[in-house]
C-alpha positions as CSV (number, residue, x, y, z in Angstrom):
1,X,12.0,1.8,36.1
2,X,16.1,1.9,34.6
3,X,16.9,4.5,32.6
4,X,19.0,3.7,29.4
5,X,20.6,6.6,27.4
6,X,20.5,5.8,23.4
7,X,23.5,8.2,21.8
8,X,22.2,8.3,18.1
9,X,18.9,8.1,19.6
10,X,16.8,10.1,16.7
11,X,18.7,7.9,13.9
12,X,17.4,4.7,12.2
13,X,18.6,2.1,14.5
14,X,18.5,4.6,17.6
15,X,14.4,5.5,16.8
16,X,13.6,1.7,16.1
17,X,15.5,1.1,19.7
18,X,13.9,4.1,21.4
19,X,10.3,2.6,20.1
20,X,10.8,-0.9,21.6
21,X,12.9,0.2,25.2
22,X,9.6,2.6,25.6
23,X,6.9,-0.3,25.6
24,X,9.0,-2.7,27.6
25,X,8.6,0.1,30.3
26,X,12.2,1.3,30.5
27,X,13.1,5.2,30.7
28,X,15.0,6.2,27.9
29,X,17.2,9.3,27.4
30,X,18.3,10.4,23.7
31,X,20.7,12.0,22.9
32,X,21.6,13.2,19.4
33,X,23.3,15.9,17.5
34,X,20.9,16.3,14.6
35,X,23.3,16.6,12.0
36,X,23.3,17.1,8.7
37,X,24.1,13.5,7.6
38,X,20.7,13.3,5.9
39,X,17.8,15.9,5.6
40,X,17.5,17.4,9.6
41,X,13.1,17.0,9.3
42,X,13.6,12.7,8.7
43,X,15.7,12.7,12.2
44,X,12.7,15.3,13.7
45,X,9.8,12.5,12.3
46,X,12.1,9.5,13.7
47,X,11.5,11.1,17.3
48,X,8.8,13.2,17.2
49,X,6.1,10.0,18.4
50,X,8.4,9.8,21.6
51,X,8.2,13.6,22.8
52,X,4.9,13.6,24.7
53,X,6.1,10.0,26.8
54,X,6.9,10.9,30.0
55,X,9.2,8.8,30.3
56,X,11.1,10.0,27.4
57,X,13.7,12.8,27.8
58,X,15.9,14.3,24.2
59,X,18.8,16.2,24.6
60,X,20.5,17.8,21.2
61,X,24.0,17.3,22.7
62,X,27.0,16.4,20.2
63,X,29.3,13.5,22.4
64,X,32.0,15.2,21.6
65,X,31.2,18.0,24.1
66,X,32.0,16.1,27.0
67,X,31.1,18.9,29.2
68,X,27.4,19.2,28.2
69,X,27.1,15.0,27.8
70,X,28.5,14.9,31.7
71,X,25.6,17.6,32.2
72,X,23.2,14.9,31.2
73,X,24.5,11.5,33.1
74,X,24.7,14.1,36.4
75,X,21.2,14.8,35.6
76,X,19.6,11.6,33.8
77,X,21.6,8.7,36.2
78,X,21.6,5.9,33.5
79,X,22.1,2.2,34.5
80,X,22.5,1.8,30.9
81,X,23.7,3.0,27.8
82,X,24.0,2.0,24.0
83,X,25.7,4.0,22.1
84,X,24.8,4.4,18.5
85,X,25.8,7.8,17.7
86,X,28.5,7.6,14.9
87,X,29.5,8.5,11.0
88,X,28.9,5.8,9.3
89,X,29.0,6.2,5.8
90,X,32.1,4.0,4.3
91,X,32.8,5.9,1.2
92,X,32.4,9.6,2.7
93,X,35.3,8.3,5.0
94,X,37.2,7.6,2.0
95,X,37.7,11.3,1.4
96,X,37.2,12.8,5.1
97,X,38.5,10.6,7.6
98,X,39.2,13.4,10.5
99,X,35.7,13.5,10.9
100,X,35.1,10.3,11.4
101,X,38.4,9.7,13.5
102,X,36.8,12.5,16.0
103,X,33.6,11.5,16.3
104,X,33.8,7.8,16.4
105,X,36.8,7.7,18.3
106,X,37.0,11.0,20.4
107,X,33.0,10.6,20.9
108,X,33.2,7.4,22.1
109,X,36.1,7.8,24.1
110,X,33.6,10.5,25.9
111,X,31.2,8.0,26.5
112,X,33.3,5.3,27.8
113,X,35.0,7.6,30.4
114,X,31.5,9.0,31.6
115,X,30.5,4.9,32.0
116,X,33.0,4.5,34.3
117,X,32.7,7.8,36.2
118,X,29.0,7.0,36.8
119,X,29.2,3.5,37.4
120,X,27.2,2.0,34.5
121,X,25.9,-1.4,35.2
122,X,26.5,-2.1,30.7
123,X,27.4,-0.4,28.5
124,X,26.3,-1.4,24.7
125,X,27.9,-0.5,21.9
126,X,27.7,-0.5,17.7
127,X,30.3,-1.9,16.0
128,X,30.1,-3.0,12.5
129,X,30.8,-5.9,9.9
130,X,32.9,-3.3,8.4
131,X,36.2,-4.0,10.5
132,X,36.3,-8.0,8.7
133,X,37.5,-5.7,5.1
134,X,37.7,-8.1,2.4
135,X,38.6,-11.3,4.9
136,X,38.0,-14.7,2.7
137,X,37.1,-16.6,5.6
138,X,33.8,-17.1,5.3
139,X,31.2,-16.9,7.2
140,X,32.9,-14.5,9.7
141,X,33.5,-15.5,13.1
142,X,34.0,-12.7,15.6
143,X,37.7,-14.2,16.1
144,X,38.8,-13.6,12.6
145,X,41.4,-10.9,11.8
146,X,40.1,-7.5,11.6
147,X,43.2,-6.0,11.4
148,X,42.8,-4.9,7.7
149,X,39.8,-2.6,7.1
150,X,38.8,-0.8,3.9
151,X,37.8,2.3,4.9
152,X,38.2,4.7,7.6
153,X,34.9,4.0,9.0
154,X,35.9,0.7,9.6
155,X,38.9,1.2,11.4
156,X,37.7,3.7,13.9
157,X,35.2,1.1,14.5
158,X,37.9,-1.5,15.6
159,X,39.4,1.4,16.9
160,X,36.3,1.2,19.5
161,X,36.2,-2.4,20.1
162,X,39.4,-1.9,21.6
163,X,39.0,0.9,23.9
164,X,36.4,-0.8,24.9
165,X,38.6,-3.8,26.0
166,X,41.1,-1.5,27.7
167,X,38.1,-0.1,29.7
168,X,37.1,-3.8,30.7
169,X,40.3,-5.0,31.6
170,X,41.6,-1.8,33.4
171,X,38.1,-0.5,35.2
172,X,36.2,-4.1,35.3
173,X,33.2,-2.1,32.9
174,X,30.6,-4.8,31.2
175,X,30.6,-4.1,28.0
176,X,29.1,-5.5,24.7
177,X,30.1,-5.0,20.8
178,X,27.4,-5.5,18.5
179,X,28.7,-5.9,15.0
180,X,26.1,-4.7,13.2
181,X,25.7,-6.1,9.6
182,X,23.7,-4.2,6.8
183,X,20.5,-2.6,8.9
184,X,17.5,-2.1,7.1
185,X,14.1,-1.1,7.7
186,X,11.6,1.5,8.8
187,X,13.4,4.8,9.3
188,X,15.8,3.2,7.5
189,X,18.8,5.8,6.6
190,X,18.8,8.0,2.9
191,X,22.2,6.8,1.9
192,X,21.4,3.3,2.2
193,X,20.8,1.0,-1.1
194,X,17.4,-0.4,0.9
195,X,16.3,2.7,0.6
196,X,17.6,4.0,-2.2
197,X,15.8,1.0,-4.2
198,X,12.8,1.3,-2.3
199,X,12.6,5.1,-3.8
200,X,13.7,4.4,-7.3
201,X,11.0,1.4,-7.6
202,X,8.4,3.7,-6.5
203,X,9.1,7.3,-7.8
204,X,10.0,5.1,-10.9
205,X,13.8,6.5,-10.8
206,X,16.6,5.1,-12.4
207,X,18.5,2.5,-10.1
208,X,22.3,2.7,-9.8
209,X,23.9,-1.0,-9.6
210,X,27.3,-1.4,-8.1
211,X,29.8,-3.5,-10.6
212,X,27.6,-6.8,-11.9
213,X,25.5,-6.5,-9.6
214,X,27.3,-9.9,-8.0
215,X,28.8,-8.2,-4.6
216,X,26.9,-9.7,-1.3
217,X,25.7,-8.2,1.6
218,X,24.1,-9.8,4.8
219,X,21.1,-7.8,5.3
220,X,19.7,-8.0,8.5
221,X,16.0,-6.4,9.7
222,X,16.0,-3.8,12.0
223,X,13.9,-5.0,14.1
224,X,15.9,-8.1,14.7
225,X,18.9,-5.9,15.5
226,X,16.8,-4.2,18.2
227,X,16.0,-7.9,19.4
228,X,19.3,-8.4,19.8
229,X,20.8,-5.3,21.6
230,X,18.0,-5.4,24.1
231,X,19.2,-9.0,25.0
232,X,22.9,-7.2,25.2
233,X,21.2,-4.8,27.5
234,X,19.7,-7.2,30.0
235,X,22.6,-9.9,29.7
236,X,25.1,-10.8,32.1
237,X,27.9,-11.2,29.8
238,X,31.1,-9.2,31.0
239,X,33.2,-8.1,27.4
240,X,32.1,-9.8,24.8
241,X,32.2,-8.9,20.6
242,X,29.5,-10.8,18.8
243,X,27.9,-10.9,15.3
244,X,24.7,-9.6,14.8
245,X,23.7,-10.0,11.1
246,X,21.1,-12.6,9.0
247,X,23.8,-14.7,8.4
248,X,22.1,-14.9,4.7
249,X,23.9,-13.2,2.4
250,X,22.0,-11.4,-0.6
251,X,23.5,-10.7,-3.9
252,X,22.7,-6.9,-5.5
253,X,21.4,-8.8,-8.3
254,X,19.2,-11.1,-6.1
255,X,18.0,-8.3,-3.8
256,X,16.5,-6.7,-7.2
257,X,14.2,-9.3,-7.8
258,X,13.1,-9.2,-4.0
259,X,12.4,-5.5,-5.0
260,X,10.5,-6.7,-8.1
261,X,8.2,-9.2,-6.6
262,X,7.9,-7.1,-3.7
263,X,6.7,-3.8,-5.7
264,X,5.2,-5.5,-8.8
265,X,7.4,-3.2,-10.7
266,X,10.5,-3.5,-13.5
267,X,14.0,-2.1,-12.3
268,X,15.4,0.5,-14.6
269,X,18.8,-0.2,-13.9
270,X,22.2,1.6,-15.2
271,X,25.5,0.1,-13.9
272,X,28.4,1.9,-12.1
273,X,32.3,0.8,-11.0
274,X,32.4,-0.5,-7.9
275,X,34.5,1.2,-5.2
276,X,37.6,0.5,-3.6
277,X,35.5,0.7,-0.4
278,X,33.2,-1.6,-0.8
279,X,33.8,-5.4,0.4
280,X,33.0,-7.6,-2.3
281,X,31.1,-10.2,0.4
282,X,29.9,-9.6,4.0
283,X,28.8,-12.8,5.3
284,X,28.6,-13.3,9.3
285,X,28.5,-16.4,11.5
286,X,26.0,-15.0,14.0
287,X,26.1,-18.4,16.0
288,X,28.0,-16.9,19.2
289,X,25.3,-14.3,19.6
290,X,22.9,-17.2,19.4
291,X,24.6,-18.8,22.0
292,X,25.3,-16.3,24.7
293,X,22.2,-13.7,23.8
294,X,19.8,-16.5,23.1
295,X,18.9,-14.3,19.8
296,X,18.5,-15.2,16.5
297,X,17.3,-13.3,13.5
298,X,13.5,-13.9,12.4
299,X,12.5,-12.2,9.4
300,X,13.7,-13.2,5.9
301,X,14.7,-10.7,3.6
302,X,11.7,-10.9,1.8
303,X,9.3,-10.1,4.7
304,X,11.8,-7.1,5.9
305,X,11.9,-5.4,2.2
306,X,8.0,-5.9,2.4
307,X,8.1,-3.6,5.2
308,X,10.4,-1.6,4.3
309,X,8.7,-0.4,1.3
310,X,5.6,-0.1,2.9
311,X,7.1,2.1,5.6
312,X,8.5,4.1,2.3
313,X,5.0,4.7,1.0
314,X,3.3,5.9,4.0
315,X,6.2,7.6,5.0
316,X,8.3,9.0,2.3
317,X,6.6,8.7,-0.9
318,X,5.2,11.9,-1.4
319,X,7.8,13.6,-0.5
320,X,10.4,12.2,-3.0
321,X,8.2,12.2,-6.1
């Protein structure tokens, strides 16, 4: 049984990951901060289903303590680890980018120098459709400049991609960049508009709509993204950036009536300026990670928001009304 060590592990992406690694029969090892990005008891309900596996092990460790994170690769031995653990929230980075420069960068400078101390057989990390900015060439191909990003968040994530390359080149590491594009889903994150929607429609709360409402986004199911960074996992590939993302982008406007049918129920909607942040499409060409991870996304966004929101109401309804 290999052992793979999720950073971010009690997050939305990590939990959904954690779930699936667990009944393919791996050993998993979490570890996670727990901080205060969203309410602390969400990220406690994420993991809490995983703490009586035995062959599930948490450890509240911050990867910026490099001490206490060797601590758990002397004690855990991963073959593999995906690193998750991150601040991700574009516009927050707008107005505190040290924060995000340290953990992002510093963190996962941590993790790539405890890879190569320990031998990792892959290591897998998140990157995001973020580091593309406002590029016009649409769809994106992973080859496109990134060298213009809108927002902090986005450049310590292209910040990554290229330690990441150093650490290939210079120590022969396998290492994979999964450009994540618009997760949604069960466990799916406070902050998000998935979930923000998916609360207004249902507590029948106003809903805030960026600009016209015209602004695209290329939502992509969790569960799909999992798909994918499993495949990363168990790949032989030895550096390689890909696209992960639906590759069918959805406009505000149109992902309102998806809400609609989906609910039965009326938006109450009350525009807002856009900001500067915020790229007006994201719009991926996921066609390389077809190729070399034989993956390719499966559920529509109408099928995902369907479970989305039914996740909501078992999960978080009565507890936001």
């Amino acid at each position: 049984m290999e052992t793979v060590l999720v950073t971010g592990g009690a997050g939305f992406i990590g939990s959904n990951l954690i779930l699936e690694l667990l009944k393919q029969k791996y050993r998993v090892v979490c570890v996670d901060n727990f901080d205060d990005t969203y309410k602390l008891k969400f990220k406690e309900e994420h993991i809490s289903p995983f703490l009586k596996n035995k062959n599930f092990v948490l450890y509240r460790v911050d990867i910026c303590d490099m001490e206490s994170l060797r601590s758990v690769f002397e004690k855990e031995k991963p073959v593999y680890i995906v690193h998750l653990a991150a601040k991700a929230d574009t516009r927050d980075a707008v107005k505190n980018p040290y924060i995000y420069i340290s953990v992002n960068i510093f963190g996962t400078l941590n993790i790539l120098e405890l890879s190569k101390e320990f031998g990792l057989k892959r290591v897998v990390m998140a990157s995001s459709g973020s580091v593309y900015g406002n590029n016009r060439n649409l769809p994106w191909k992973e080859e496109e400049n990134t060298d213009l990003p809108l927002s902090a968040y986005g450049a310590t994530k292209k910040t990554t991609e290229m330690l990441a390359y150093t650490y290939h080149h210079n120590f022969g590491m396998n290492i994979i960049c999964l450009r994540y594009f618009n997760v949604y889903g069960e466990n799916n994150r406070p902050n998000m508009v998935p979930y923000k929607w998916a609360e207004a429609f249902l507590c029948g709360k106003e809903i805030e709509l960026s600009g016209e409402g015209t602004r695209k986004r290329d939502f992509t199911y969790v569960g799909d993204v999992v798909n994918a960074t499993i495949l990363a996992i168990t790949s032989s590939l030895q550096y390689e950036i890909l696209n992960i993302a639906n590759s069918q982008p959805v406009s505000l406007k149109e992902l309102l009536l998806v809400f609609e049918k989906i609910t039965g129920l009326k938006a109450n909607v009350r525009s807002r300026p856009s900001h500067k942040a915020s790229v007006n499409e994201m719009y991926a060409d996921s066609t390389k990670a077809q190729k070399l991870l034989n993956w390719k996304p499966e559920v529509s966004i109408e099928e995902g928001i369907s479970k989305l929101v039914t996740w909501f109401r078992e999960n978080r309804l009565k507890k936001s009304v």
